[in-house]
C-alpha positions in Angstrom: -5.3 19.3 -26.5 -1.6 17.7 -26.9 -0.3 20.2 -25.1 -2.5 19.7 -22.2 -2.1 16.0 -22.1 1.6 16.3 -22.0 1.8 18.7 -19.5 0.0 16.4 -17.1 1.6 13.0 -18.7 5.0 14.9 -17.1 3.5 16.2 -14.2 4.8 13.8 -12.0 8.6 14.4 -12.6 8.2 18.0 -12.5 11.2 20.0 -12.1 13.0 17.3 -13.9 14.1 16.7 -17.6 13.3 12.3 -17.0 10.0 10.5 -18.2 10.9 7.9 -15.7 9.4 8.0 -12.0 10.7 5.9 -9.0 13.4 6.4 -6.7 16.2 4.3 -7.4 17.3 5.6 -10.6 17.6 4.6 -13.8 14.9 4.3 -16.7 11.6 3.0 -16.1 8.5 3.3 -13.5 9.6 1.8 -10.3 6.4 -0.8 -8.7 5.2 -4.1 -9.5 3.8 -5.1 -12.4 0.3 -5.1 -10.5 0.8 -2.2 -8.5 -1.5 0.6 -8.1 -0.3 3.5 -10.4 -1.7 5.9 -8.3 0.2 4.8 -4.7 3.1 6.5 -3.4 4.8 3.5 -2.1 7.6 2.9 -5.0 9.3 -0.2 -4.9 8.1 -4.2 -2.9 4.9 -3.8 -2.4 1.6 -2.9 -3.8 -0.8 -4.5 -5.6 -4.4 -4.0 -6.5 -7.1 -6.5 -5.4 -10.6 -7.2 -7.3 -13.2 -7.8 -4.0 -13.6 -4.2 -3.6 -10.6 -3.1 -2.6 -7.4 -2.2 -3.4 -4.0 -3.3 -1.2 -0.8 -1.7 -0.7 1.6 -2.1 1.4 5.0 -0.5 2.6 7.3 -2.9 5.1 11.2 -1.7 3.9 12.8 -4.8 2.3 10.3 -7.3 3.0 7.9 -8.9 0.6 4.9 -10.5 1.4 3.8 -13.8 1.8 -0.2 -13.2 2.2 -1.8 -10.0 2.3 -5.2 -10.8 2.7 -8.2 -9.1 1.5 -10.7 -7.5 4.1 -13.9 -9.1 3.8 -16.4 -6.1 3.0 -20.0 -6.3 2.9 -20.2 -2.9 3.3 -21.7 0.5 1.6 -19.0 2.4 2.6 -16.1 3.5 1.1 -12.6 5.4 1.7 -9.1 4.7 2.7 -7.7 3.6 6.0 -3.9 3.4 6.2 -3.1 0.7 9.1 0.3 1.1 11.1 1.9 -2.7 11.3 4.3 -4.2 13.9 6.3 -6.9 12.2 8.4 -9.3 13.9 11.8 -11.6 12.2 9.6 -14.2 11.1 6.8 -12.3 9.3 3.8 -12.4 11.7 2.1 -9.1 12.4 2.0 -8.9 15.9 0.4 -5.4 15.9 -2.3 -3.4 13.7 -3.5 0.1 14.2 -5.9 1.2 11.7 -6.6 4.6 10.7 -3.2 6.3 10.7 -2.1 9.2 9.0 -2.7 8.9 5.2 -6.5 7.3 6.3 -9.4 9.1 4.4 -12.2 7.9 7.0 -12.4 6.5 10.6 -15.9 4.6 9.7 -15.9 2.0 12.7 -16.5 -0.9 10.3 -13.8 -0.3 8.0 -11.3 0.1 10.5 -12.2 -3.1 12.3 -12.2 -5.1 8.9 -9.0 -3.2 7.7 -7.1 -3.9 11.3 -8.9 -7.8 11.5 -7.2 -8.3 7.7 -4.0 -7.1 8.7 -3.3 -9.0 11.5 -4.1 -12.2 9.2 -1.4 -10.9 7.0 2.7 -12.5 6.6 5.5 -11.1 5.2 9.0 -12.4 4.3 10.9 -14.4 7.0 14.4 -11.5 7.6 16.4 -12.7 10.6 18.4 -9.7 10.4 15.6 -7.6 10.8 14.7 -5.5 14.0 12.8 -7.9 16.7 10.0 -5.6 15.6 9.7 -3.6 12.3 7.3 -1.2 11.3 4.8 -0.3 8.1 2.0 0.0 7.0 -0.8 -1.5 4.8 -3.0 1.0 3.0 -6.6 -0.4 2.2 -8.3 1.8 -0.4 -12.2 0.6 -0.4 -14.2 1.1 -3.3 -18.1 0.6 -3.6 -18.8 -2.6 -5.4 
């Protein structure tokens, strides 16, 4: 049974002789402290809500200054990863929901997903491009 759980405790860095995972080196797991383990997105970024979903986002350098929740009232469930247009002073000026990386294309969950995006800011970076793009991933779970 030990060897079993070590063999997938190490799965992650496979190929590799370091217990650490993350892509700027060193020891440690790269994320925030309330970061989803599970999201691919190392680095700014992440988090994990409580209103029946979970939020992560990936926007190269930026952090975030409100990253709203969707408001769900919904029996439905699944991912849907939305691509965001940025501009210098942190407004989303664009949304598209259900990129690549999206689990379902259920109607309602891509209009609450692309309708919580757009309500979203990020980090003022005047030496950013006039438009930057990323993404916010919303995972929704059943309540």
């Amino acid at each position: 049974m030990n060897r079993t759980k070590n063999a997938l405790a190490n799965s992650m860095n496979s190929g590799t002789n370091s217990t650490s995972e993350g892509i700027a080196g060193g020891t440690g797991n790269q994320g925030v402290p309330n970061g989803s383990v599970d999201s691919k997105n190392h680095g700014e970024g992440g988090g994990t809500g409580n209103s029946g979903s979970d939020i992560s986002y990936a926007l190269q350098g930026r952090g975030y200054q409100k990253l709203p929740h969707p408001k769900y009232d919904y029996q439905g469930e699944g991912k849907v990863v939305v691509e965001v247009s940025v501009d210098r002073n942190g407004k989303v000026v664009q949304a598209v929901p259900g990129v690549k990386g999206s689990s379902t294309l259920d109607d309602y969950l891509l209009k609450v997903a692309k309708d919580a995006a757009m309500a979203a800011t990020f980090e003022v970076k005047p030496d950013a491009p006039m438009v930057q793009k990323g993404t916010i991933t919303y995972t929704f779970i059943l309540k």
